[in-house]
C-alpha positions as CSV (number, residue, x, y, z in Angstrom):
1,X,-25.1,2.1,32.5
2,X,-27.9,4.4,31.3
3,X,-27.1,6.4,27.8
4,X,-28.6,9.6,27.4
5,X,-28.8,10.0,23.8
6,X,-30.1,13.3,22.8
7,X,-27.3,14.4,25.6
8,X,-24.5,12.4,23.8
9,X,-25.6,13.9,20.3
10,X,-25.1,17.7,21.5
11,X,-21.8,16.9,23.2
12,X,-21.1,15.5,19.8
13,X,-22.4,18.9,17.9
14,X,-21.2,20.6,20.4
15,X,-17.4,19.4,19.9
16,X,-17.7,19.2,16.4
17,X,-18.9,23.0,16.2
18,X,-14.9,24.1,16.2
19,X,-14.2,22.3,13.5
20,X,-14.8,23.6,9.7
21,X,-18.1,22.4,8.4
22,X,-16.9,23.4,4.8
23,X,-14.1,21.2,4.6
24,X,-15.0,18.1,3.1
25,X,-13.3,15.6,5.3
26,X,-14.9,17.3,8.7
27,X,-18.5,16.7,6.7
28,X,-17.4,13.2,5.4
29,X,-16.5,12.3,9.3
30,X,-19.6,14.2,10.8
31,X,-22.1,11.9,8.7
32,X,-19.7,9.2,9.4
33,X,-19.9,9.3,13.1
34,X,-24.1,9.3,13.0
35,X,-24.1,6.2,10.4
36,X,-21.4,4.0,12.9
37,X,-23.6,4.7,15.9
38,X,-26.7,3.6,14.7
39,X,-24.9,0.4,13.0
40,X,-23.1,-0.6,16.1
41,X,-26.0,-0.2,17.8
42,X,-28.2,-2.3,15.2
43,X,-25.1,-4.9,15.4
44,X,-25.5,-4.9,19.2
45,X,-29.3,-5.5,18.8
46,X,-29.4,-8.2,16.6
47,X,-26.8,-10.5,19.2
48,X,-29.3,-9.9,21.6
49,X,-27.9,-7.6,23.9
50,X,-29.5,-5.6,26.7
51,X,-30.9,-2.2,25.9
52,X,-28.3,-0.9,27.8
53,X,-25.8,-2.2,25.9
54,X,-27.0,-1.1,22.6
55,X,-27.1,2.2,24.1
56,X,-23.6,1.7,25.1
57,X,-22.2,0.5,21.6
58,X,-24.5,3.1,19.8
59,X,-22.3,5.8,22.1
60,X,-18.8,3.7,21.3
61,X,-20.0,4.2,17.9
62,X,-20.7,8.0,18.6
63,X,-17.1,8.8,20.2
64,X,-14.6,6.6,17.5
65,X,-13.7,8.9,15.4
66,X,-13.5,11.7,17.3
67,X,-10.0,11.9,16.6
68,X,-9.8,12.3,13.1
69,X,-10.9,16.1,13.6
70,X,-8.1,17.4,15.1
71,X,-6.0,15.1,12.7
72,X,-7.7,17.1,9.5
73,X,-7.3,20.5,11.4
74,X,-3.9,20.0,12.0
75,X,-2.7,17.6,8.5
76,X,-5.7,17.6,6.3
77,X,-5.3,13.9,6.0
78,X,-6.6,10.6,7.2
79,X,-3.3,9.0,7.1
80,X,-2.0,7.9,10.1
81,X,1.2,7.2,9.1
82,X,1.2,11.1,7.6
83,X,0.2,12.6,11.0
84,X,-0.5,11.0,14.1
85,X,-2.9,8.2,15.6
86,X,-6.3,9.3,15.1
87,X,-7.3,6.8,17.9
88,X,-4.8,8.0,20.2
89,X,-6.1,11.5,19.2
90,X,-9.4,10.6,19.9
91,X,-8.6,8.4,23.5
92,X,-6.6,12.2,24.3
93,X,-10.0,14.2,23.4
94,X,-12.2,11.8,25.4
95,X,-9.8,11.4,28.3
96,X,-7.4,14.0,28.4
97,X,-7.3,17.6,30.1
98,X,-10.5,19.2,29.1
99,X,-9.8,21.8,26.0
100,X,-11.4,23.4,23.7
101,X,-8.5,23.8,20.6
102,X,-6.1,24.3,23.4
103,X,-7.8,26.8,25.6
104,X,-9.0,25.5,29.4
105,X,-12.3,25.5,29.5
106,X,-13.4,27.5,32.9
107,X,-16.1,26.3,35.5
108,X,-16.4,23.9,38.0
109,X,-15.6,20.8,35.3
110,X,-12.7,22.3,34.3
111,X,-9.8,19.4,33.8
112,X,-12.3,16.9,33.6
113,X,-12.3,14.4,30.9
114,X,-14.6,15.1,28.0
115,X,-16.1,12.1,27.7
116,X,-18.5,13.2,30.7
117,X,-19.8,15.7,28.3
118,X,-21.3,12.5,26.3
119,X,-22.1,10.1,29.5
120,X,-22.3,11.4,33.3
121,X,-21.6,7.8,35.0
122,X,-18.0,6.6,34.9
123,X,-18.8,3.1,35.4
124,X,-18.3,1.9,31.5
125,X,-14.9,4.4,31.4
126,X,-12.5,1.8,30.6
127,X,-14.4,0.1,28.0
128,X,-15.0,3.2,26.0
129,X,-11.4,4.3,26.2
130,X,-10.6,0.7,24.7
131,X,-13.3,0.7,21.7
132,X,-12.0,4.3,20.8
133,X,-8.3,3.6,21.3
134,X,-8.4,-0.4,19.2
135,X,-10.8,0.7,16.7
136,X,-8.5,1.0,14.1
137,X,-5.7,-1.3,15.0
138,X,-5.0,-4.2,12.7
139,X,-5.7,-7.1,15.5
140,X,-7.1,-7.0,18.6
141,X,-4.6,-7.7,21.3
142,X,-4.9,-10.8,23.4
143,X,-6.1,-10.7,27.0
144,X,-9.4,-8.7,26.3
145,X,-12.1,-9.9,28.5
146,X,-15.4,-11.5,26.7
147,X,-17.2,-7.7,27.4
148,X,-14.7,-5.9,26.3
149,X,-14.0,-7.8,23.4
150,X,-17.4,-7.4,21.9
151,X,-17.7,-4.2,22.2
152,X,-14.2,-3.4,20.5
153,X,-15.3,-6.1,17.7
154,X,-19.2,-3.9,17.4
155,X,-17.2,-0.4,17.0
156,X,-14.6,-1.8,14.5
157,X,-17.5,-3.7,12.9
158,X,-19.8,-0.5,12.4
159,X,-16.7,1.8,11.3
160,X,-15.7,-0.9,8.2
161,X,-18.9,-1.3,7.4
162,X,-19.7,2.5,7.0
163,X,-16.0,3.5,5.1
164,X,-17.9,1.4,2.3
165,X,-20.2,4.0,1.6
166,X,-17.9,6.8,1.1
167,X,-16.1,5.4,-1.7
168,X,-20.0,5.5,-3.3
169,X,-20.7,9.3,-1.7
170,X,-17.6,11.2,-1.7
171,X,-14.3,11.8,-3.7
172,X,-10.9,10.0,-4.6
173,X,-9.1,13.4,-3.0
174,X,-10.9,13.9,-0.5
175,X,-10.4,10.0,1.3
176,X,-7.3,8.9,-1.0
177,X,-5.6,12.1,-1.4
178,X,-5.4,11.4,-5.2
179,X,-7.2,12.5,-8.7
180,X,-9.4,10.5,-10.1
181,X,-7.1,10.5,-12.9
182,X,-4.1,9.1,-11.0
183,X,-7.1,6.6,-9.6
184,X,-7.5,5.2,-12.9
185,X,-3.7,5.3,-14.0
186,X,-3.2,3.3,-10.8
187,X,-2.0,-0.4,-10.8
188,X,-2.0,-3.1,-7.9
189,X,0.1,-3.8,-5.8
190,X,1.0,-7.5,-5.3
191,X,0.8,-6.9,-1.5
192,X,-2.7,-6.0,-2.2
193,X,-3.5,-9.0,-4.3
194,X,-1.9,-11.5,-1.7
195,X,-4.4,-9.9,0.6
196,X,-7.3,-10.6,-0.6
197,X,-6.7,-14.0,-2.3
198,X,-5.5,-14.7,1.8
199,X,-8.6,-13.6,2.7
200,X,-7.8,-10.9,5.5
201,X,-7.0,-7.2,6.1
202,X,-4.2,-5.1,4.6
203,X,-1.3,-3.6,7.1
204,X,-1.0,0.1,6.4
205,X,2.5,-0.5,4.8
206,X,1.2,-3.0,1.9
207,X,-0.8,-0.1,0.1
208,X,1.6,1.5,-1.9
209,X,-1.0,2.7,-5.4
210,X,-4.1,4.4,-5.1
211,X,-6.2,1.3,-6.3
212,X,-4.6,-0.4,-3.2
213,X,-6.8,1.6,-1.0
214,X,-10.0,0.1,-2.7
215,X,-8.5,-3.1,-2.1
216,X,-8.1,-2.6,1.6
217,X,-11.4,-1.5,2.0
218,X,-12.6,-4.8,0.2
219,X,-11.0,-6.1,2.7
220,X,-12.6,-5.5,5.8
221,X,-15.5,-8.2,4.8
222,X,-12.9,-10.6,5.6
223,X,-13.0,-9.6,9.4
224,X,-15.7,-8.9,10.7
225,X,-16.9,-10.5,13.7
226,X,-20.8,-10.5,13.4
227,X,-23.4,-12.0,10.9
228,X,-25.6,-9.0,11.0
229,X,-22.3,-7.3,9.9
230,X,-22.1,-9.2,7.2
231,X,-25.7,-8.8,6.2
232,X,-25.2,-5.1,6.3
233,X,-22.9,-5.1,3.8
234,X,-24.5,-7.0,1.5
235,X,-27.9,-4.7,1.9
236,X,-25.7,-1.4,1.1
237,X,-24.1,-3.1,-2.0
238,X,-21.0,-0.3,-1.6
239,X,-18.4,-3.2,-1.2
240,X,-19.1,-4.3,-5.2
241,X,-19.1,-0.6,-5.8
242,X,-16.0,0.1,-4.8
243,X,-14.4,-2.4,-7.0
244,X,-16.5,-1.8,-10.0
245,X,-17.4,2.2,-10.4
246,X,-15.2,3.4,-7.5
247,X,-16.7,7.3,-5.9
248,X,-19.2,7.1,-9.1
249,X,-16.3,7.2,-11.9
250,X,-17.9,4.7,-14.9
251,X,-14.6,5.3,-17.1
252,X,-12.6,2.1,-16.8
253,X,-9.0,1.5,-15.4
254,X,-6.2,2.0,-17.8
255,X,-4.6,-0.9,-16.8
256,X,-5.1,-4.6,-17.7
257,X,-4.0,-5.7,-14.8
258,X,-5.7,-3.6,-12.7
259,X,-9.1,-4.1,-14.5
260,X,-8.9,-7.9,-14.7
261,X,-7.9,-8.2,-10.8
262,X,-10.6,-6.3,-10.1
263,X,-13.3,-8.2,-11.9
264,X,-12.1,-11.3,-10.2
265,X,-12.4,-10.0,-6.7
266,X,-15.8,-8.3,-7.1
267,X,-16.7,-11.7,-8.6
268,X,-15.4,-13.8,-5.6
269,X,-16.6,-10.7,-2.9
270,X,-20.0,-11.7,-4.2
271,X,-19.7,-15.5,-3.9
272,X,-18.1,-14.7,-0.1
273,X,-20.3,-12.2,1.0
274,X,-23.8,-14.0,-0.8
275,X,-22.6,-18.2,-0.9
276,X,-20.7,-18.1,2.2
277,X,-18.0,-19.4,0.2
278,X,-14.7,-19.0,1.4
């Protein structure tokens, strides 16, 4: 299957354009989108894959998220559990009746899936419809075939790799829903610790304090499936930020706890990550 880039980005701008480019979250998810393509499609490279393929996780990347627009128009949150399944949103964009904020679009294509706006052959369907709808989930289910699985495992790859950065670019209220105040007031959870000294991802329901969040996102290194994922974060350096100086804030946390758990994770997050230690 052939990608047409440059036609995949306008379908992108193009879908995008209804949404409010002054709200902070619609930005934050706009340069998010751009940043997991072009990882997932770097990812993709370096395991060797065809040039096809990188085209097709490069447009996986592209079409993720694309739920977590309609999520902020309607809640103004990233929070699932606060709304609805930004994944499922996004598989019911791609793959649903063709709307534009629930008016029929007219013309010969109308009721036609909108993922042909991004791709004209139908042949890789399926395994778009997967990456978008799994990309989020905690675990992979079992029963995936080899194909499939790797492209899932790129997507979900690209997108933890890329959250990093905006707890260095953006704000605790716009991606926690929280001051920066109630940030540094926060304490840990012990959910949160038994997560990270067990070495995997946090379930939605085990983040119950803002600083939890930060954990969480520590987290993801614990996952991922691909080396050149791993490199990635270590080149962008946000994974120690986040621990350290979280969204730029240099005051410390007003905890003891909190502070002293955190230096020992960003201490062992740099022996994982750089040592290969476990």
């Amino acid at each position: 299957m052939r990608i047409d880039r440059e036609r995949a980005r306008r379908a992108f701008a193009d879908y995008v354009a209804a949404y409010d480019p002054n709200s902070p979250r619609i930005a934050l998810k706009i340069a998010h989108t751009y940043r997991v393509a072009d990882i997932a499609a770097r990812i993709a490279g370096a395991e060797g894959l065809s040039a096809e393929d990188v085209d097709l996780a490069w447009l996986c990347g592209l079409v993720h998220d694309v739920g977590r627009f309609e999520q902020v128009r309607r809640w103004n949150t990233f929070r699932d559990a606060d709304s609805a399944s930004h994944a499922l949103l996004g598989v019911r964009a791609l793959f649903g009746p063709r709307e534009r904020l629930g008016v029929p679009v007219g013309g010969t294509d109308a009721g036609m899936p909108r993922i042909r706006d991004f791709a004209a052959d139908k042949s890789e369907d399926e395994l778009i419809r997967t990456a978008v709808a799994l990309h989020s989930d905690y675990r992979l289910p079992n029963g995936l075939d080899a194909r499939m699985r790797t492209f899932c495992e790129l997507t979900r790859d690209a997108d933890k790799a890329d959250i990093l950065r905006t707890v260095d670019t953006d704000t605790p209220e716009t991606l926690l829903g929280c001051t920066a105040d109630e940030l540094l007031g926060s304490s840990l959870s012990t959910e949160a610790v038994a997560a990270f000294d067990e070495r995997r991802c946090m379930l939605r329901n085990e983040r119950s304090q803002p600083a939890d969040f930060l954990v969480s996102f520590c987290c993801f290194a614990f996952e991922l499936a691909f080396e050149e994922s791993r490199a990635i974060m270590r080149e962008q350096g946000y994974i120690y930020e986040l621990l350290e100086r979280p969204f730029g804030i240099t005051e410390p946390f007003r905890r003891e706890g909190t502070r002293h758990e955190l230096g020992r994770m960003t201490r062992e997050m740099h022996t994982y990550l750089e040592g290969g230690a476990s």
